[in-house]
Backbone bond lengths (Angstrom), bond angles and torsions (degrees), N, CA, C in turn:
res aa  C-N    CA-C-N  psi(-1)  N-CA   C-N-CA  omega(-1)  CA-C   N-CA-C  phi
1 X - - - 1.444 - - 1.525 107.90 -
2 X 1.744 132.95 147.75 0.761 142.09 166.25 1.323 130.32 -83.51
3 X 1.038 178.72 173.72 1.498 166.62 -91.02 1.780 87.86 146.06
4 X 1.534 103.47 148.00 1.506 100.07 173.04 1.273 133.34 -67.94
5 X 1.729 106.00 -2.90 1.443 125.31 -179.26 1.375 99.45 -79.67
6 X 1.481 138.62 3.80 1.153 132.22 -140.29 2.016 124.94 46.58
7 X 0.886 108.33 8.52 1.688 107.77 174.25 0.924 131.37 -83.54
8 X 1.364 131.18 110.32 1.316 145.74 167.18 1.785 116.21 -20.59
9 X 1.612 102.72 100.57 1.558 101.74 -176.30 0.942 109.99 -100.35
10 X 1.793 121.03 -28.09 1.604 128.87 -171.53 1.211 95.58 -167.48
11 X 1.259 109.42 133.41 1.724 123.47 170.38 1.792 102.81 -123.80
12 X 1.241 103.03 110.64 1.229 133.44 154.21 1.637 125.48 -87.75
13 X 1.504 115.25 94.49 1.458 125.77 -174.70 1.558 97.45 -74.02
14 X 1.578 114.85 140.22 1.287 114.72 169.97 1.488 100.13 -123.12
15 X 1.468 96.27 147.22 1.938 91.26 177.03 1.616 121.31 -61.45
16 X 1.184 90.11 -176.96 2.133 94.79 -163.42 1.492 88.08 -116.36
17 X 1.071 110.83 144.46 1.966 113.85 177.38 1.325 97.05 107.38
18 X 1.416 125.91 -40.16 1.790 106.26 -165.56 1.269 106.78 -72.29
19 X 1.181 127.08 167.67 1.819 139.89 165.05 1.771 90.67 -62.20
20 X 1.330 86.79 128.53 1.614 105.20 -178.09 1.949 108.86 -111.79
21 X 1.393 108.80 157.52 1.570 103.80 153.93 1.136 89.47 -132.67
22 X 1.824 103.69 161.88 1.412 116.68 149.70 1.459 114.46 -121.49
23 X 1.388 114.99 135.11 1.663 110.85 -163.07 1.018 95.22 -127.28
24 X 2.157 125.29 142.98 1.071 106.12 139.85 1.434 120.30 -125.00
25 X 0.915 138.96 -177.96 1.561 159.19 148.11 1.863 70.33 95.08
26 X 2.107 116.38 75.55 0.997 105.73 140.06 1.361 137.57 -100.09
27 X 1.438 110.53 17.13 1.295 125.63 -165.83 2.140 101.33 -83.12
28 X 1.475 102.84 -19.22 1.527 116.82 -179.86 1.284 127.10 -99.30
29 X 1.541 124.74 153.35 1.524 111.28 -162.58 1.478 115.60 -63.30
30 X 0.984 105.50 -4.72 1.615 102.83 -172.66 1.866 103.12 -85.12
31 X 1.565 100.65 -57.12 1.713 102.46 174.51 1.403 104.89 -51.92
32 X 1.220 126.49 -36.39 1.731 119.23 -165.15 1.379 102.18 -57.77
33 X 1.132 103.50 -59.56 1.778 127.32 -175.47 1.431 102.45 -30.17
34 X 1.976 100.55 -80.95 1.561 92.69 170.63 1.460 145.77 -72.82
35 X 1.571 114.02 7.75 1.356 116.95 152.12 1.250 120.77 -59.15
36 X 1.820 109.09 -60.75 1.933 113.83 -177.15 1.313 93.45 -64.39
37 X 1.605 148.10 13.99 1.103 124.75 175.26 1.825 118.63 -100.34
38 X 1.674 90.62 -2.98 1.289 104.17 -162.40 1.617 93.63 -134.93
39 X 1.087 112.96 -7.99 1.621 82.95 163.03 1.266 128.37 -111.75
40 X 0.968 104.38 144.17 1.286 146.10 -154.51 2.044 130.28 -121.51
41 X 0.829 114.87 126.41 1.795 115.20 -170.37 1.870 98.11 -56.68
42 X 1.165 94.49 116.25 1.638 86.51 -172.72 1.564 104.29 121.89
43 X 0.968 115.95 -36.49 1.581 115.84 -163.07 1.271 112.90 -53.91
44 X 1.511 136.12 172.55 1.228 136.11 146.41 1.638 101.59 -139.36
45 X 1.743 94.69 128.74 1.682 104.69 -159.55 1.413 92.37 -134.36
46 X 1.618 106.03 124.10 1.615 132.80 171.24 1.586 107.00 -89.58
47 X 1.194 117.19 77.10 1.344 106.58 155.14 1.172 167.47 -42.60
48 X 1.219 137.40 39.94 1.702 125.48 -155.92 1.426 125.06 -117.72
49 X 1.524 95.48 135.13 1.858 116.44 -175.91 1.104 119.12 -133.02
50 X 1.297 135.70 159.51 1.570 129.34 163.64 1.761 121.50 -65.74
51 X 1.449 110.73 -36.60 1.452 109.14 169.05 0.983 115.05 -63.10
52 X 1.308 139.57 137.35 1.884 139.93 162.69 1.585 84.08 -98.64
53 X 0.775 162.22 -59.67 1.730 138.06 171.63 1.303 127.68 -4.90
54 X 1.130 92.52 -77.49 1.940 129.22 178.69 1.237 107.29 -70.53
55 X 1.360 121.71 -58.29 1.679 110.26 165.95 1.495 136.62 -56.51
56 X 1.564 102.09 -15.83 1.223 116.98 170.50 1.577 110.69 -82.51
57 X 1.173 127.88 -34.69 1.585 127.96 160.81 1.193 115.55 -54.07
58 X 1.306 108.84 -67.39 1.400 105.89 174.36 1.207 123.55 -64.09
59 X 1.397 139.62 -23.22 1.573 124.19 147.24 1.937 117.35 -48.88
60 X 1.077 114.16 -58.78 1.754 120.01 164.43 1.822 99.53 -42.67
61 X 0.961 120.95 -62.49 1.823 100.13 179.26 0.659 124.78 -55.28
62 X 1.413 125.60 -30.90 1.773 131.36 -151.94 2.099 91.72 -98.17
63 X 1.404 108.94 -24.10 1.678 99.84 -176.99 1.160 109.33 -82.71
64 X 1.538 113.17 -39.29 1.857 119.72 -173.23 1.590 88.33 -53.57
65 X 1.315 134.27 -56.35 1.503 111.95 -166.44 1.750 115.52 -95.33
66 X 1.742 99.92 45.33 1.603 105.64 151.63 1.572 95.28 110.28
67 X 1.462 128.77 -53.74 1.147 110.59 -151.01 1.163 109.52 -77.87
68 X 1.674 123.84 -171.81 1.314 142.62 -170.22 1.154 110.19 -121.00
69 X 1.370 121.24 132.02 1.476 120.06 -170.07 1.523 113.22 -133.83
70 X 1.412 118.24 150.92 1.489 127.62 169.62 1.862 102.79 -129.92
71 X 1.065 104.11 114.92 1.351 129.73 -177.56 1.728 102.69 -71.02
72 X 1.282 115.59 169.36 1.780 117.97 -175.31 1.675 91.92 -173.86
73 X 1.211 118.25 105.12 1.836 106.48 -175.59 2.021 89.18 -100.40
74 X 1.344 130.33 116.04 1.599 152.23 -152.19 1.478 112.93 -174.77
75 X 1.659 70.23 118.79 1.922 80.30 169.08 1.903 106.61 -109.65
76 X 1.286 88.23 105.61 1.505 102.30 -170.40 1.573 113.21 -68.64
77 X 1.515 123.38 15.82 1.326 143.13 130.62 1.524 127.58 -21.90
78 X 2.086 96.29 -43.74 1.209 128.50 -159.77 1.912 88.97 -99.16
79 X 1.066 134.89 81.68 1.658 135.72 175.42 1.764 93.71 -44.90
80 X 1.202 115.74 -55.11 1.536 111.28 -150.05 1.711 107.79 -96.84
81 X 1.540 87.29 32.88 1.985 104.45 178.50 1.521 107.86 -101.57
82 X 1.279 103.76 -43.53 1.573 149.44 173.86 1.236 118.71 -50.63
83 X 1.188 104.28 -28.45 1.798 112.78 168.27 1.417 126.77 -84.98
């Protein structure tokens, strides 16, 4: 996970080959929605929101039903966070 400073808080490697997403603004009801809509046992799910609260829930929902997740807490406001 990234910190809003951009700093490395937790790096979670996900394997290469599985069906992947990349999501953002999952920290909001709308990203939540389409995360639990897509995960899936097997999955590999890129998360990122500005809340670390809310993104942290919604990472815990999206694993209880199987998938694998790497969290990113970014306010993509910030272009040169994003890189």
């Amino acid at each position: 996970m990234l910190s809003n400073s951009g700093q490395i808080v937790e790096n979670t490697d996900l394997p290469i080959g599985k069906p992947s997403l990349f999501l953002t603004g999952a920290s909001g009801s709308l990203g939540k929605a389409l995360a639990l809509q897509h995960a899936l046992p097997g999955v590999a799910m890129h998360l990122w929101g500005r809340d670390s609260g809310k993104l942290s829930q919604t990472a815990q929902a999206v694993m209880s039903q199987g998938a694998q997740v790497r969290e990113t807490v970014i306010d993509l406001i910030d272009v040169a966070a994003a890189t």
